[in-house]
C-alpha positions in Angstrom: 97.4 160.3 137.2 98.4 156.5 136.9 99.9 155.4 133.3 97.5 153.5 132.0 98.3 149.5 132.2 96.0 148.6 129.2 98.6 149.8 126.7 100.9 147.5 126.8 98.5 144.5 126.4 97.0 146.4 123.8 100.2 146.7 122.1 100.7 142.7 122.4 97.8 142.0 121.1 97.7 144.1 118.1 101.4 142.8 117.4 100.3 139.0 117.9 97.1 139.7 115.1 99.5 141.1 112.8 101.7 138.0 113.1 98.6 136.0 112.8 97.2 137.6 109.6 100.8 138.0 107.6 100.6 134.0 108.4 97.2 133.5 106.7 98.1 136.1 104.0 101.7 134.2 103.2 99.2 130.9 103.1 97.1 132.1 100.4 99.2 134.5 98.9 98.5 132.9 95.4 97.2 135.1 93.1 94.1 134.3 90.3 91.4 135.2 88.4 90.1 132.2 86.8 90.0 128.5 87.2 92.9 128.3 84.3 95.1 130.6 85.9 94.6 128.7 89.2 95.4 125.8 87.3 98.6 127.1 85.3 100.0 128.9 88.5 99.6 125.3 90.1 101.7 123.7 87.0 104.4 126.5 86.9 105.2 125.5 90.4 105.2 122.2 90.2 107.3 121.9 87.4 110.0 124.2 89.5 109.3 121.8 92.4 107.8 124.4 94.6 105.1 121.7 95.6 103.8 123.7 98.5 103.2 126.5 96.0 101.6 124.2 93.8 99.1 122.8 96.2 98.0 126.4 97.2 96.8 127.0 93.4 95.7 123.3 92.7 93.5 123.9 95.8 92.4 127.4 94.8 91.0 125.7 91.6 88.2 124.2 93.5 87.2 127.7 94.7 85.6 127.9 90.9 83.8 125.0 92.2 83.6 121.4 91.6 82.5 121.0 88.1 84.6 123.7 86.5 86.7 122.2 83.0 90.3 122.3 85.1 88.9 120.5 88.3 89.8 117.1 87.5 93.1 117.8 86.3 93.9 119.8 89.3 92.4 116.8 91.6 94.9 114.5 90.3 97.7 117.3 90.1 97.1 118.2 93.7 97.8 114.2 94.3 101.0 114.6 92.7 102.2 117.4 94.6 101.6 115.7 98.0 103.1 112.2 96.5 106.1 114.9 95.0 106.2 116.8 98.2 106.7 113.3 100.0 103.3 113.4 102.1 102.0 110.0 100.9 99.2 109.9 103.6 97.6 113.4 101.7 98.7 111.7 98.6 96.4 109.0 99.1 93.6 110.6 99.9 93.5 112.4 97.3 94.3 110.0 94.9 91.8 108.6 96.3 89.1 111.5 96.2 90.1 111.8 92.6 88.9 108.1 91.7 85.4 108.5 93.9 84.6 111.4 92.0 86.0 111.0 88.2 85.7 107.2 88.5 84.7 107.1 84.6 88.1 109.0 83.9 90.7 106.6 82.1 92.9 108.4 84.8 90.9 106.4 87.1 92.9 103.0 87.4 96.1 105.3 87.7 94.9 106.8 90.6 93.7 104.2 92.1 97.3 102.6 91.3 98.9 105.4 92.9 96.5 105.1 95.9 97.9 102.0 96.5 101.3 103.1 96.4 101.3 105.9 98.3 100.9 103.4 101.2 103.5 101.6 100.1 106.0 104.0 100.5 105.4 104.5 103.8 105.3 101.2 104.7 107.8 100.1 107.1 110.5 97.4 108.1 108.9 94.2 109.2 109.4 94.0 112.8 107.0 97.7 113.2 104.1 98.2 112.9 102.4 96.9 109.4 99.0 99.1 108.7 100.3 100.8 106.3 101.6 97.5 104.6 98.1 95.8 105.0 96.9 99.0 103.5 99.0 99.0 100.4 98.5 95.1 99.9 94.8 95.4 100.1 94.4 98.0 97.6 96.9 96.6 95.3 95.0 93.2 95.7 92.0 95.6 94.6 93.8 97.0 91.7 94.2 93.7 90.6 90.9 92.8 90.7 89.4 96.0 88.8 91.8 96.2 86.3 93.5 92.4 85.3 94.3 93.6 81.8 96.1 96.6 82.9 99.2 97.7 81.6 100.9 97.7 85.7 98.9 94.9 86.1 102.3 92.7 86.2 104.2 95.1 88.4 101.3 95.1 90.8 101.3 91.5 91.5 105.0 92.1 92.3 104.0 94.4 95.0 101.4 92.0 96.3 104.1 89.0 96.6 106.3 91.3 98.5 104.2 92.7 100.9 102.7 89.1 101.7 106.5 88.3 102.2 106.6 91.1 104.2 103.0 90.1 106.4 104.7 86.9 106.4 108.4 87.6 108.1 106.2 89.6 110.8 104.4 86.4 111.7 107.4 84.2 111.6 109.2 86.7 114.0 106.1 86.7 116.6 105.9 83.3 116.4 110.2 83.3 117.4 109.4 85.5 120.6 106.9 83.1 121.5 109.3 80.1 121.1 112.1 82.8 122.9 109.5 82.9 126.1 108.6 79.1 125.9 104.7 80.0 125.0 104.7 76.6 122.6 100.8 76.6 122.0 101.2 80.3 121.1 104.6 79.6 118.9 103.3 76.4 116.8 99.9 78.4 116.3 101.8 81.3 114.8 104.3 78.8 112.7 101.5 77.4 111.2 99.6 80.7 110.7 102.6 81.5 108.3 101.9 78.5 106.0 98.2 78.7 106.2 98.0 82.7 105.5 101.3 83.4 103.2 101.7 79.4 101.5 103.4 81.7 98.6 106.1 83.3 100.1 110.1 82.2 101.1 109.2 81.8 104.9 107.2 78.8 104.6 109.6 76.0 104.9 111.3 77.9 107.9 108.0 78.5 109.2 107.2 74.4 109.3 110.5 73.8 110.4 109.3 76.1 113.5 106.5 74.6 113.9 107.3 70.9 113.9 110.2 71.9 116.9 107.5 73.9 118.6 104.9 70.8 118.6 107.5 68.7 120.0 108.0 70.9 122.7 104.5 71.6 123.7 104.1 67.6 123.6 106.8 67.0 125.7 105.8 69.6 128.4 102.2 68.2 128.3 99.8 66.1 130.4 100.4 62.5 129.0 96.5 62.3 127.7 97.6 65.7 125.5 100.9 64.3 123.9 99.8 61.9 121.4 97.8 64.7 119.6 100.7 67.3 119.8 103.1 64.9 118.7 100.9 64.1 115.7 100.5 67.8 114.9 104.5 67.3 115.1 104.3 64.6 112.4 101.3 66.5 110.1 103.8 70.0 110.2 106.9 67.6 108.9 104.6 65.8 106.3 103.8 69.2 105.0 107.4 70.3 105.0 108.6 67.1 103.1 105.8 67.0 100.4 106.2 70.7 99.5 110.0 71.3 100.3 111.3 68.1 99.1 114.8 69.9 99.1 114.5 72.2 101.8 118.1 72.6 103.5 115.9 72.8 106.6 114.1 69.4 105.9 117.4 68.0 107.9 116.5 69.7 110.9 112.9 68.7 111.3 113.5 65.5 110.6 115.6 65.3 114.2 112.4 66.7 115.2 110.1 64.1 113.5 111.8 61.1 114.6 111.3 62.4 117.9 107.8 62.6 117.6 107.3 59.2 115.9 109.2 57.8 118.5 107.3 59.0 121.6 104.2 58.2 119.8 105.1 54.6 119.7 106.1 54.5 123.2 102.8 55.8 124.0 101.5 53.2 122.3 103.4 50.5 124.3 102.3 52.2 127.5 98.6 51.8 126.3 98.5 55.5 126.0 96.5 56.9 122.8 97.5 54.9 119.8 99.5 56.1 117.0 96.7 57.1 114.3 96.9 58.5 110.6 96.1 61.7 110.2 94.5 62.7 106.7 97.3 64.7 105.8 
């Protein structure tokens, strides 16, 4: 009689569900009877920095249900783990979940705070990607709207300004690459976009400088109908340099760039090409 060939799959299998299930016992291996020992078994790891741990119980709290007396403190303790544990993206959702449902806690605004930052730690150099940044500087801006008597309320403009800075620099290098590939419509459109979006941060005389040198070039490269008006959007960048920057160490450099302008504006003038016109800048 043939040996059987079902024992050894049999074998495998059994072996695999064991593996399986000492997994999802080792996942929920905390022990409790109660809401408060879920709760206290959560703090006892946290406060040895066994996060993971921590999370387990904080979690197992809300097997009491959602209205039990520790639930709100192990919502915004379960926050603090994943902020402690560095997972910033849980972090904020639960930071998050905590405001949405306790939003007439006074631990509200400090989750909401911590929302906000949770994003910001993850947001990253300025030449990558920026959602994360847009994210943080959005719900900081909304922070600051809720709560403009708040004791962060100072620190959170701080993040504001630098993650503009930060929006900003990404701009000023996209509109670099364009210049780089000779794209001058896109490049002056971008320089501009600088000043018009972020007027508040450091990039903004750099960014007119860009754009007055960009406007040149895109005049000088056009059809002669289309010059006059670039060259003016030349002289309107400068004028906006000038006024704000009066002692930008850049305001040198346009200037080259200006004088161009103004003088192939009156040449075109001569030539009975467009006139040279004020603008109402």
């Amino acid at each position: 009689m043939l040996p059987s060939r079902r024992c050894p799959v049999a074998a495998v299998l059994a072996l695999a569900l064991a593996l399986v299930g000492a997994g999802c016992a080792s996942s929920s291996s905390v022990r409790h009877d109660t809401a408060e020992e879920a709760y206290q078994g959560g703090m006892d790891a946290f406060e040895r920095g066994d996060y993971e741990e921590a999370i387990s119980y904080f979690q197992a709290v809300f097997d009491y249900g959602r209205d039990n007396e520790w639930a709100d403190d192990a919502q915004l303790q379960l926050a603090r783990a994943y902020r402690e544990d560095g997972r910033h993206l849980l972090a904020a959702q639960q930071f998050r979940r905590f405001a949405r449902l306790y939003s007439s806690d006074e631990r509200a605004a400090q989750a909401e705070y911590q929302r906000a930052m949770s994003y910001y730690r993850v947001s990253p150099d300025y030449d990558l990607d920026q959602t994360y940044t847009e994210k943080a500087l959005n719900f900081f801006q909304l922070f600051a709207d809720r709560y403009p008597q708040h004791e962060r309320a100072e620190a959170v403009e701080e993040k504001i300004t630098e993650l503009r800075g930060k929006l900003a620099r990404k701009q000023l290098a996209a509109a670099r690459q364009y210049e780089r590939r000779e794209l001058w419509e896109a490049s002056a459109d971008a320089f501009e976009n600088v000043f018009r979006q972020y007027p508040d941060t450091r990039w903004v005389d750099e960014a007119l400088l860009g754009a007055v040198r960009t406007s040149v070039a895109y005049a000088e490269r056009s059809i002669e109908s289309k010059q006059a008006e670039r060259y003016r959007r030349a002289v309107d960048n400068y004028r906006r340099l000038e006024q704000i920057f009066p002692d930008s160490p850049l305001l040198e450099k346009a200037t080259a760039h200006y004088e161009t302008a103004q003088e192939r504006l009156a040449e075109l003038e001569d030539e009975g090409g467009q006139p040279l016109a004020e603008t109402d800048e």
